[in-house]
C-alpha positions as CSV (number, residue, x, y, z in Angstrom):
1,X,0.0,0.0,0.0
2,X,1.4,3.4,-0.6
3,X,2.9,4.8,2.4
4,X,0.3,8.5,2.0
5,X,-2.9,6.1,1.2
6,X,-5.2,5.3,3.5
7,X,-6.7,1.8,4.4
8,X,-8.3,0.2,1.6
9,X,-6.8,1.6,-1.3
10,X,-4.1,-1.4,-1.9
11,X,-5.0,-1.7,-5.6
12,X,-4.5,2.4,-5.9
13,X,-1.0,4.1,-6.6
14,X,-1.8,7.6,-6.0
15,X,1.7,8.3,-6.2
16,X,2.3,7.0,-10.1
17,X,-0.3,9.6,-11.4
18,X,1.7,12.8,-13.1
19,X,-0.7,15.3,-11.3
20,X,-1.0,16.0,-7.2
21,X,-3.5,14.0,-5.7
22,X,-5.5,14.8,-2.5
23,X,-8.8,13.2,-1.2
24,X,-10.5,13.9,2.0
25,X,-13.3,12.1,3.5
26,X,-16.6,13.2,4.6
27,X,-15.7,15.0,7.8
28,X,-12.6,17.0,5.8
29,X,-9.8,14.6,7.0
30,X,-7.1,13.9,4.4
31,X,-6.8,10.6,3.8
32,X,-4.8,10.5,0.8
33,X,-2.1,12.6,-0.3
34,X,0.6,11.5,-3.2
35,X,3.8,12.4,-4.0
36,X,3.1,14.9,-6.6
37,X,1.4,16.6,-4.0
38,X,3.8,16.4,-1.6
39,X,6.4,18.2,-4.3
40,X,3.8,20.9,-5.1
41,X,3.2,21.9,-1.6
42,X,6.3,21.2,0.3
43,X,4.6,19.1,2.7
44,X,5.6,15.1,3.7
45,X,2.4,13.4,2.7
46,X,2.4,10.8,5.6
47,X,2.4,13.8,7.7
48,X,-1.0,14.8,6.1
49,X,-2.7,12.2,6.4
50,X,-5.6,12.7,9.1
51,X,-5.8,16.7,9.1
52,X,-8.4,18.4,8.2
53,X,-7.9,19.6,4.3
54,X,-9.2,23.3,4.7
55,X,-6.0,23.5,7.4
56,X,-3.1,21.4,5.3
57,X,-4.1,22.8,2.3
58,X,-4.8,27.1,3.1
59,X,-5.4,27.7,-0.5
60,X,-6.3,31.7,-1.8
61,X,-7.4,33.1,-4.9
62,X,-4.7,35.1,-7.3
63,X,-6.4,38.3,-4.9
64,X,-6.0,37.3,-1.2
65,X,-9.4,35.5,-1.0
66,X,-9.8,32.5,0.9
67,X,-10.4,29.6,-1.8
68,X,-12.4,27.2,1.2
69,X,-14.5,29.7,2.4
70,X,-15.7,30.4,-1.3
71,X,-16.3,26.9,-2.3
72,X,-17.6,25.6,1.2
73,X,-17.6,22.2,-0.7
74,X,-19.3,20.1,2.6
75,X,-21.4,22.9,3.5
76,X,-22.9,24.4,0.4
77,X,-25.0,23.6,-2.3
78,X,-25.9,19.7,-2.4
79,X,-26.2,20.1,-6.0
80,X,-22.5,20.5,-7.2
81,X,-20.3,17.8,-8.5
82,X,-17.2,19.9,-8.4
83,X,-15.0,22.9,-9.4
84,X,-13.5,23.5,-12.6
85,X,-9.7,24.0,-12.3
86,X,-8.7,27.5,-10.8
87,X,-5.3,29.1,-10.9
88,X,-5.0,29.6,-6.9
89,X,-2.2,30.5,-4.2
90,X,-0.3,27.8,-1.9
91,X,1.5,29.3,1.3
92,X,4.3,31.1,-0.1
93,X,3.0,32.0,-2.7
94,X,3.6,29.0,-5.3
95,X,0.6,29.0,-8.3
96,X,-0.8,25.9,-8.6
97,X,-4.1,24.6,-10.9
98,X,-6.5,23.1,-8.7
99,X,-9.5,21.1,-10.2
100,X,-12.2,19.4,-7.7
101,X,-14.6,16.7,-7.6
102,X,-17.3,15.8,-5.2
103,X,-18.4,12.3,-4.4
104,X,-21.7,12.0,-2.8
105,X,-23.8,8.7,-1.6
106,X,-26.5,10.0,-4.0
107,X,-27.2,12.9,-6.1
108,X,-28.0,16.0,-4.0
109,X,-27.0,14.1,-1.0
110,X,-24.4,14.7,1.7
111,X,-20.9,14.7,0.6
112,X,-18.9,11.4,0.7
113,X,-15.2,12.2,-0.7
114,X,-13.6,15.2,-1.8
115,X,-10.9,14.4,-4.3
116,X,-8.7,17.8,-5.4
117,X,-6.2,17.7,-8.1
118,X,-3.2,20.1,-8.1
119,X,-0.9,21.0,-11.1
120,X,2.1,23.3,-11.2
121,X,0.6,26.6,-13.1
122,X,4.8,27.1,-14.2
123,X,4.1,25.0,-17.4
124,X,0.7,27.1,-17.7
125,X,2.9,30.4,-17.5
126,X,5.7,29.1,-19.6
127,X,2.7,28.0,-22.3
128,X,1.2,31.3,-22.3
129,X,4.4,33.4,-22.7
130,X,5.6,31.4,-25.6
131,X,2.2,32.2,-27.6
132,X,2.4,35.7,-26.9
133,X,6.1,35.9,-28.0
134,X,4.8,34.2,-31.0
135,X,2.3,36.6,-31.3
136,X,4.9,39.1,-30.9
137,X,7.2,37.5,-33.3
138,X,4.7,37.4,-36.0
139,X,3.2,40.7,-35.8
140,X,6.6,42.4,-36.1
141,X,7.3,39.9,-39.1
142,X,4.3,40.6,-41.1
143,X,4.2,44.3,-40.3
144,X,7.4,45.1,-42.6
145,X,6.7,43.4,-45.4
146,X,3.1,44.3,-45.5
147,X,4.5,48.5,-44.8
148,X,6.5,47.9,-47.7
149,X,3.7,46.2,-49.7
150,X,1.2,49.0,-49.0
151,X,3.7,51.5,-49.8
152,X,4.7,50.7,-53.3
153,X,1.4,49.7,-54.2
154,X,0.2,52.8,-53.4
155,X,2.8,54.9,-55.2
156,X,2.1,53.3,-58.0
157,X,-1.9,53.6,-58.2
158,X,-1.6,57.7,-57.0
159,X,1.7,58.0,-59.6
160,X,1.3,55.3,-61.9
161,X,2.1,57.4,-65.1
162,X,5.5,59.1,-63.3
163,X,7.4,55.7,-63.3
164,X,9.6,54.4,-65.9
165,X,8.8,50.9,-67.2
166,X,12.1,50.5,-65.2
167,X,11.0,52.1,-62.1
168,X,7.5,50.1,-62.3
169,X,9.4,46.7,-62.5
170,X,11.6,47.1,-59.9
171,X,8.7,47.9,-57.3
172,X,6.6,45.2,-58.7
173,X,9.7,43.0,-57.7
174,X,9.8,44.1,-54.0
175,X,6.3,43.6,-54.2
176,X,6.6,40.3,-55.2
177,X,9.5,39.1,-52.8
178,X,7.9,40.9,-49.9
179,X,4.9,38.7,-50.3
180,X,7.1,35.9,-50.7
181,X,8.1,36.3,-47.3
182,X,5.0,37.0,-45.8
183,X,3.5,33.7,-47.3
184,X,6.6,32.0,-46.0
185,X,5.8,33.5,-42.4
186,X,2.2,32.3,-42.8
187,X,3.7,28.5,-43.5
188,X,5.9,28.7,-41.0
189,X,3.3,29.3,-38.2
190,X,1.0,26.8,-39.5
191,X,3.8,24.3,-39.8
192,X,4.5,25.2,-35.9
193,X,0.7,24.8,-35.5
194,X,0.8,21.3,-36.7
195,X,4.2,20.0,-34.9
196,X,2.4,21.5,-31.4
197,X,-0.5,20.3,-31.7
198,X,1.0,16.5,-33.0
199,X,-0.9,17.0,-36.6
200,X,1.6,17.2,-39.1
201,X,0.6,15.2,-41.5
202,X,3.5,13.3,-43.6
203,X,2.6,11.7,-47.3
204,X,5.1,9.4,-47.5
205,X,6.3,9.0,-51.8
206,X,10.1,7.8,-53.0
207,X,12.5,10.2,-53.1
208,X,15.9,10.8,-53.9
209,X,17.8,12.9,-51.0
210,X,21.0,13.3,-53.0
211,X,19.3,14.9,-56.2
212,X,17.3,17.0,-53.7
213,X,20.5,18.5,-52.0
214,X,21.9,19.7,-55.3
215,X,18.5,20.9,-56.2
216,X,18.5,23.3,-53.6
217,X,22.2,24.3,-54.1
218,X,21.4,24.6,-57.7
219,X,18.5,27.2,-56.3
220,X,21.0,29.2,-54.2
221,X,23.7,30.0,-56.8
222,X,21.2,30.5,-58.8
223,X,20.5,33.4,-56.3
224,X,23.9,34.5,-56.6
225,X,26.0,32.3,-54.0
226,X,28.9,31.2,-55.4
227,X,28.9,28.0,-56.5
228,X,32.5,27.2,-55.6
229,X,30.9,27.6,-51.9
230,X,29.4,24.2,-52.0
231,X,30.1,20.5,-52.0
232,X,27.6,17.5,-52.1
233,X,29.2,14.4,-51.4
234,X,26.7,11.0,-51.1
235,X,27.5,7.3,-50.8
236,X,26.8,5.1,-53.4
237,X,24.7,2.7,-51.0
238,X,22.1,5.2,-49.8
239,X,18.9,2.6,-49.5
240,X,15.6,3.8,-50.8
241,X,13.7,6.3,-49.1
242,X,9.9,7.1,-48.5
243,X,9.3,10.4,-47.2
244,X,7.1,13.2,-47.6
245,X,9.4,15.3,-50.3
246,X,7.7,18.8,-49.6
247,X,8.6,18.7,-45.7
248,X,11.9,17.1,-46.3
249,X,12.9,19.9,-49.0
250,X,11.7,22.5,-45.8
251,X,14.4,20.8,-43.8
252,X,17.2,20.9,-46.4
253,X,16.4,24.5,-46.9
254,X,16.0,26.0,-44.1
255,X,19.8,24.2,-42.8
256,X,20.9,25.3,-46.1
257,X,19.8,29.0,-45.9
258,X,20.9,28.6,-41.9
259,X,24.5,27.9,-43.4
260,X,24.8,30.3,-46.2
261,X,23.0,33.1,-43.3
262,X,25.4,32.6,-40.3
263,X,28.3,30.0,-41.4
264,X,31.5,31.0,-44.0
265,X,33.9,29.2,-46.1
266,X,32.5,25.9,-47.9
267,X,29.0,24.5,-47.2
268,X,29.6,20.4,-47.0
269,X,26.8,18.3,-47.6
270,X,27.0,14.5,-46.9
271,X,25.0,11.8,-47.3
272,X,25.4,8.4,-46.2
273,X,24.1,4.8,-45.6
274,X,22.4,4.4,-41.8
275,X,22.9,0.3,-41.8
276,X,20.2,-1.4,-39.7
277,X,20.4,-2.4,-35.9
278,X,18.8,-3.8,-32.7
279,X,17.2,0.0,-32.4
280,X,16.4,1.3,-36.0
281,X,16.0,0.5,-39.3
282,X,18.2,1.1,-42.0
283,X,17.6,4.9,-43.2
284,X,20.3,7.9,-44.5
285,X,22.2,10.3,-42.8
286,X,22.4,13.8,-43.9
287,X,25.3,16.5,-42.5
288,X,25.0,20.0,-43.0
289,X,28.1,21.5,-41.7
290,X,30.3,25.0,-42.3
291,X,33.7,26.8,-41.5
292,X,32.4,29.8,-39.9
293,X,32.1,30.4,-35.9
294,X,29.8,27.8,-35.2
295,X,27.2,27.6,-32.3
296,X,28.8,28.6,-28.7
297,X,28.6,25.2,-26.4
298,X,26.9,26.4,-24.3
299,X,23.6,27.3,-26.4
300,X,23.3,24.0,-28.4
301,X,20.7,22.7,-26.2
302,X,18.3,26.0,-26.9
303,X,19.2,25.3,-31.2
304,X,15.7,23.2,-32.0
305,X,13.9,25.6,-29.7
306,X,11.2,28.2,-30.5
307,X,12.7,31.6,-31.4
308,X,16.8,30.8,-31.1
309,X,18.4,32.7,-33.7
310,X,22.0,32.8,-32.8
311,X,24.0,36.0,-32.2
312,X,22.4,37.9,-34.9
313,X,19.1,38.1,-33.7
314,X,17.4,37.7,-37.3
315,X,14.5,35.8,-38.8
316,X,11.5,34.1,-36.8
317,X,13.5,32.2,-34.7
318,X,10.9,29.6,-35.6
319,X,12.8,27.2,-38.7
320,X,15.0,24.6,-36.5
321,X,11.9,24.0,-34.4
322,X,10.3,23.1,-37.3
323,X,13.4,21.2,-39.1
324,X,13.0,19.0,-35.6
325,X,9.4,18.4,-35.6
326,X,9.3,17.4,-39.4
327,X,12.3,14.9,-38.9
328,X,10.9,13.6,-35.8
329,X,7.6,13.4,-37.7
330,X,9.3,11.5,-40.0
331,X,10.6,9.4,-37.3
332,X,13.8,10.5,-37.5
333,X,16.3,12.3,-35.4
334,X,18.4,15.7,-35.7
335,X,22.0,17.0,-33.7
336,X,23.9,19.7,-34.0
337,X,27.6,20.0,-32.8
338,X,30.8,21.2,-34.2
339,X,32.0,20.7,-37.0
340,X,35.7,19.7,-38.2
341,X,36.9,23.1,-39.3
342,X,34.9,25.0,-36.2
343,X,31.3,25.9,-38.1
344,X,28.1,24.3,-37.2
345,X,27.0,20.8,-38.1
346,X,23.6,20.0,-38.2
347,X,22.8,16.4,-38.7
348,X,19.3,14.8,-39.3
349,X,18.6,10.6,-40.1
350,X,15.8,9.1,-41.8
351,X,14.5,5.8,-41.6
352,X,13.8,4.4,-45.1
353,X,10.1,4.5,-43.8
354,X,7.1,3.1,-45.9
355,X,4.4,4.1,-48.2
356,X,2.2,6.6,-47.3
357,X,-0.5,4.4,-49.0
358,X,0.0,0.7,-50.4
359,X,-2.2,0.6,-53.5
């Protein structure tokens, strides 16, 4: 029996469940209080076995008032079944999220168990503030592109016979990359939509990682990066591979762009054979490294997080969170480390996977 359980409770481990657990009987007195509990509060949950719950647990609202004398669950309305959660105030002043539910013999009859659950309102916290610095993020992203859109376009409708065919073409091209990047923005919070909420969708179709690599360095000296910058080298062995080739050629870019953005001297990319083990299947390895200063040690663990974007503070912040989440949908794995001339290395494996649909 767990040591915080009362009598009778054998086949119950309060003290495996993720959330705090407290339950009271019907004259108030704990008789169960589990580990999590303990944590949250502070308290030793042997030692809280037996007192009365309005006492062990003094719980307040966010503005001083008492939480108990609110609810009054033994003494107020025989009609209630519980409490939704509330964000309330333990002694000291730690948040936590308590939901409620009352037990009774029968409905609107006295009440037989009180059972309280208690999560830590940090994760709540941390939750929020990450979707208002998205908000954040995005609203400063789309507002200079769409000032710049606005702009031209309006120049161009009050002046529209003042512009060379010159003048008008050059515009029309700012116009044209500026919602570029908007639509990019707009696919890069969906995408983060997706890999949060566990719905990224993957169609799974054959593709060929090596000719995709030099597609996309094709792409960028074709942009005007030098093509002397890059090398591709890939085994002859790489095994077939089923993947979804829009999300993979998302990955390959954005560590691509990542490379040419903050890395120097020559962009490697290698591909090789993953053989198969006791712990995966046989899949391919692709390393992005460069020479340039690489990423400090101690921020490699914050790389695949929302909004790291390295010393110079640019873009969304938001690509290498979703490089992990489609590898990982994939299910894959990515690294980063050092490379061997100093730069960044950014690796990512992919299982040779299956067909989205077998016809």
């Amino acid at each position: 029996m767990d040591s915080a359980a009362g009598a009778g409770e054998e086949d119950v481990r309060p003290d495996d469940l993720p959330d705090g657990l407290v339950v009271a009987d019907r004259r108030g007195l704990i008789s169960c209080f589990n580990a999590e509990a303990g944590r949250l509060t502070g308290a030793v949950p042997t030692r809280m076995l037996g007192l009365p719950i309005q006492d062990a647990l003094p719980l307040e609202h966010t503005d001083g008032r008492r939480w108990w004398r609110l609810t009054d669950p033994y003494d107020g309305p025989a009609t209630r079944s519980g409490e939704p959660e509330h964000h309330l105030l333990l002694p000291g002043g730690r948040e936590v999220l308590v939901t409620t539910r009352y037990l009774r013999t029968a409905p609107g009859g006295p009440l037989h168990r009180l059972v309280l659950s208690l999560r830590d309102a940090g994760a709540r916290h941390r939750d929020e503030r990450s979707d208002a610095e998205l908000i954040a993020t995005v609203a400063h992203e789309l507002r200079s592109p769409l000032t710049s859109v606005k702009g031209f376009t309006a120049t161009m409708l009050d002046k529209w016979e003042r512009f060379t065919d010159d003048q008008k073409r050059l515009m029309l091209q700012t116009v044209d990359s500026d919602a570029d990047r908007v639509t990019r923005l707009i696919t890069e919070l969906l995408d983060v939509s997706r890999i949060d909420s566990g719905r990224l969708e993957i169609r799974r179709l054959p593709i060929q990682l090596a000719e995709a690599a030099r597609r996309h360095v094709e792409t960028l000296v074709n942009g005007g990066q030098p093509a002397e910058r890059f090398t591709v080298r890939a085994a002859d062995d790489l095994p077939g591979l089923w993947a979804d080739p829009d999300k993979i050629d998302q990955v390959l870019g954005n560590l691509l762009e990542n490379a040419v953005r903050h890395g120097a001297g020559t962009i490697t990319i290698e591909l090789h054979r993953v053989p198969p083990s006791d712990h995966h299947q046989e899949g391919t390895a692709v390393t992005v490294s460069d020479e340039g200063p690489g990423i400090p040690e101690e921020a490699m663990h914050r790389v695949f997080t929302r909004f790291w974007r390295g010393s110079d503070r640019s873009g969304t912040g938001l690509g290498l969170y979703i490089v992990k989440g489609i590898v990982e949908a994939h299910g894959g794995t990515v690294t980063v480390g050092r490379g061997d001339r100093g730069g960044a290395r950014f690796r990512f494996t992919l299982p040779a996977g299956t067909p989205a649909f077998m016809v």
